[in-house]
N, C-alpha and C positions, 0 to 999 in steps of 0.2 A: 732254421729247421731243414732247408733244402741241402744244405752240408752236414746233415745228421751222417750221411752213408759213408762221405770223406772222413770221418770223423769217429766213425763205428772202429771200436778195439775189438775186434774180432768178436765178440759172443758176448762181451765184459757187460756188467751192468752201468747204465748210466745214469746221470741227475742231469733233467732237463727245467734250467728255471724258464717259467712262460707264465703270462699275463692270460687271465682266464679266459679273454676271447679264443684265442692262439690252440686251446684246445680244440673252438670249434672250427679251425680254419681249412682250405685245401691245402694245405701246407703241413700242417700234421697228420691229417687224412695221408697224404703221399709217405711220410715218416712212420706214420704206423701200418700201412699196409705195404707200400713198394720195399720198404728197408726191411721192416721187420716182420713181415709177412703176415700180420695181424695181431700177432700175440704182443704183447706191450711187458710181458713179464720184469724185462728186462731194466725197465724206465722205471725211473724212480721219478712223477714229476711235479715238480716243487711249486706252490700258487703263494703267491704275495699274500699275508694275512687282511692287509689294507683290500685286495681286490676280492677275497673272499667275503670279507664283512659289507663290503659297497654292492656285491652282485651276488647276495647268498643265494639266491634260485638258482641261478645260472652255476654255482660252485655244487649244489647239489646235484643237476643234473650231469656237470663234468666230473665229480666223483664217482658218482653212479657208471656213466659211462667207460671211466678208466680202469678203475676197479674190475668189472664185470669183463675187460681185457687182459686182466693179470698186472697192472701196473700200482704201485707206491703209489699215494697222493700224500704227499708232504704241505707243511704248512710253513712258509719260508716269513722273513722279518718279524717272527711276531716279535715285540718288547714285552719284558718283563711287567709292565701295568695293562695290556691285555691278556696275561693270564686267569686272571678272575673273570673275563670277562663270554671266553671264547673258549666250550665245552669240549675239547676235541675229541675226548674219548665218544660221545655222544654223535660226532660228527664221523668218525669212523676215521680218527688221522691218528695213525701209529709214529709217525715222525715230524716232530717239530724243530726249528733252526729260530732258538732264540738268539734274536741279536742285542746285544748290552755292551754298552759305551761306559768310561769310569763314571759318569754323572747317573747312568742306571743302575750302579751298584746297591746304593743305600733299597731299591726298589727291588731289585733281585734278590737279596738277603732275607729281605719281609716278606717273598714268597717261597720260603724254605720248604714249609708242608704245602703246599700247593703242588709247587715242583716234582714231592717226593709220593705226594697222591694220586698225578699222573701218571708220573712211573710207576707207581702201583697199578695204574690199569693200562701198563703197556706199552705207553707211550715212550719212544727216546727221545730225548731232547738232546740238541748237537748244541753248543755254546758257540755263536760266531763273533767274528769281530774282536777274536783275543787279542790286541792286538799289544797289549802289558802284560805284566805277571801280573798285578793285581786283579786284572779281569779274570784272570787266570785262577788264581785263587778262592776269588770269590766263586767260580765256578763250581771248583772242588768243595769248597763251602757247603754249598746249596744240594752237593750231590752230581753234580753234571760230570759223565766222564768221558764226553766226547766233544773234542774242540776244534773250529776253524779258525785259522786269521796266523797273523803272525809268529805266535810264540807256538801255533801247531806246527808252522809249517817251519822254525826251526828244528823244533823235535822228531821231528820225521826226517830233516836232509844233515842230522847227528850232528847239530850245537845248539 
């Protein structure tokens, strides 16, 4: 966090992933008021679904808090079988980063209207850990048309 400013693209937005203490820390405290003068607009910042569900008070009051700053609060790892579980439209998370390995496919497929009922209230979902065409597929499948991992990161450096 303390080479947030090293590390600032001039004005660009960023994704910061942190562990939900980290939001209450002096250490972001510094990054969000010395670096970027208070306004968080800019941060996109992503919380482990695992640390949101173990410290749900604690993610309510770092939402609240972040939010009310102008910042994204993302919900980063979730797997395709805490879908059903974890309301996010309700929680106020407009971005999720579902991560799915080939052994999560049969599991991501059977949450097809789930998937496509979140995005009906807003939510995007990133696909990560593409790291096959079959993941990759399955993705397109389900509707997901944003992707991280290997087979994005060849489509972007054009192979």
């Amino acid at each position: 966090l303390l080479g947030f400013d090293q590390l600032d693209s001039g004005g660009h937005r960023a994704a910061l992933n942190l562990w939900l203490e980290s939001v209450f820390s002096q250490e972001f405290e510094y990054v969000a008021n010395a670096t970027l003068g208070g306004d968080l607009s800019r941060l996109i910042v992503e919380l482990r679904a695992g640390d949101v569900m173990e410290h749900f008070n604690e993610f309510l009051v770092a939402r609240d808090y972040l939010t009310r700053r102008g910042a994204v609060v993302a919900v980063d790892a979730l797997f395709p079988q805490l879908l059903d579980g974890l309301s996010l439209p309700d929680l106020g998370i407009r971005l999720a980063k579902l991560h799915a390995t080939a052994d999560d496919l049969p599991d991501l497929r059977r949450r097809r209207d789930r998937i496509a009922a979140l995005q009906q209230a807003g939510v995007t979902l990133v696909l990560c850990r593409t790291e096959t065409e079959a993941i990759h597929r399955a993705g397109l499948e389900v509707g997901i048309r944003i992707f991280q991992g290997a087979i994005a990161d060849r489509a972007v450096a054009g192979g």
